[in-house]
N, C-alpha and C positions, 0 to 999 in steps of 0.2 A: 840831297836836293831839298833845297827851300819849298815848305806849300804857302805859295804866295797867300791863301785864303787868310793866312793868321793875322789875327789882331795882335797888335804890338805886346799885349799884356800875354796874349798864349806864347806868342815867339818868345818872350820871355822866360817862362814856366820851363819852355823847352830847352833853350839855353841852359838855365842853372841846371837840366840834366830829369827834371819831376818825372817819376813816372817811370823810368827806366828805359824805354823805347830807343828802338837801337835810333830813328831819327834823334831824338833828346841827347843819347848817347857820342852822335855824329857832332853836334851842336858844342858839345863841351868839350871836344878836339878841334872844331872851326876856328879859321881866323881869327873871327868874331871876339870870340873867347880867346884868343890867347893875347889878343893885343890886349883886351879888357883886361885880365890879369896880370901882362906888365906893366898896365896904370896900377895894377893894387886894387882893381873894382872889380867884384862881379856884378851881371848884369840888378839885382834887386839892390845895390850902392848906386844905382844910377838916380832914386829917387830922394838921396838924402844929398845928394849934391848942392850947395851955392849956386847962385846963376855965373858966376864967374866961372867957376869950374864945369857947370853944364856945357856954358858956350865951348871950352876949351876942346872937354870931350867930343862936342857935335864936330865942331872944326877936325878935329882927327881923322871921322868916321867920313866925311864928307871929302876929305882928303885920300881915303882910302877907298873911297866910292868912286871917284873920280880915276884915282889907279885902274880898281875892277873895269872900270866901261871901257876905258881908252889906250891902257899899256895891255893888261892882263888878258883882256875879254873873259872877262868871271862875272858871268848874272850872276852865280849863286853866290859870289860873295858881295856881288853890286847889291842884290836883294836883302840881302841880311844885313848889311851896313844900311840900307833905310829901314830896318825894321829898328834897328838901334837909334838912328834919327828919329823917327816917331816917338819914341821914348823919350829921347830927350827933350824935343818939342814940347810932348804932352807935359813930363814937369815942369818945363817953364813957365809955361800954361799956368799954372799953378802956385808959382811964386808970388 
């Protein structure tokens, strides 16, 4: 289960797995992660992205967001595909 409380940068930490924690541990078996790594990114290559390629990835995740609500009914993979949206947002931000 997702804790909603995370800042996009912890949900992060926890994706790549830091820490050991069986949640972190859950995280690098999630959806999340595994689409992420059949793009060839893990979640910390999200900030060396192009905005071409940022957009691309958002669209993915927002496509798979949209899956979780409405085919799936998956909050916990609806939530963790906006915690990956945040991320991408924020380095746009930043372009």
């Amino acid at each position: 289960m997702v804790n909603e409380n995370l800042t996009p940068e912890e949900f992060a930490r926890q994706l790549e797995g830091a820490g050991g924690s069986g949640l972190a541990q859950l995280y690098t078996t999630s959806p999340v992660a595994k689409i992420l790594d059949s793009l060839g990114l893990k979640v910390y290559d999200l900030s060396s992205l192009d905005q071409t390629d940022s957009l691309i990835v958002g669209r993915i995740f927002e496509a798979v967001q949209e899956y979780a609500m409405y085919h799936d009914k998956n909050p916990s993979l609806e939530k963790q595909c906006e915690h990956i949206l945040d991320l991408v947002r924020q380095h746009l931000q930043h372009l």
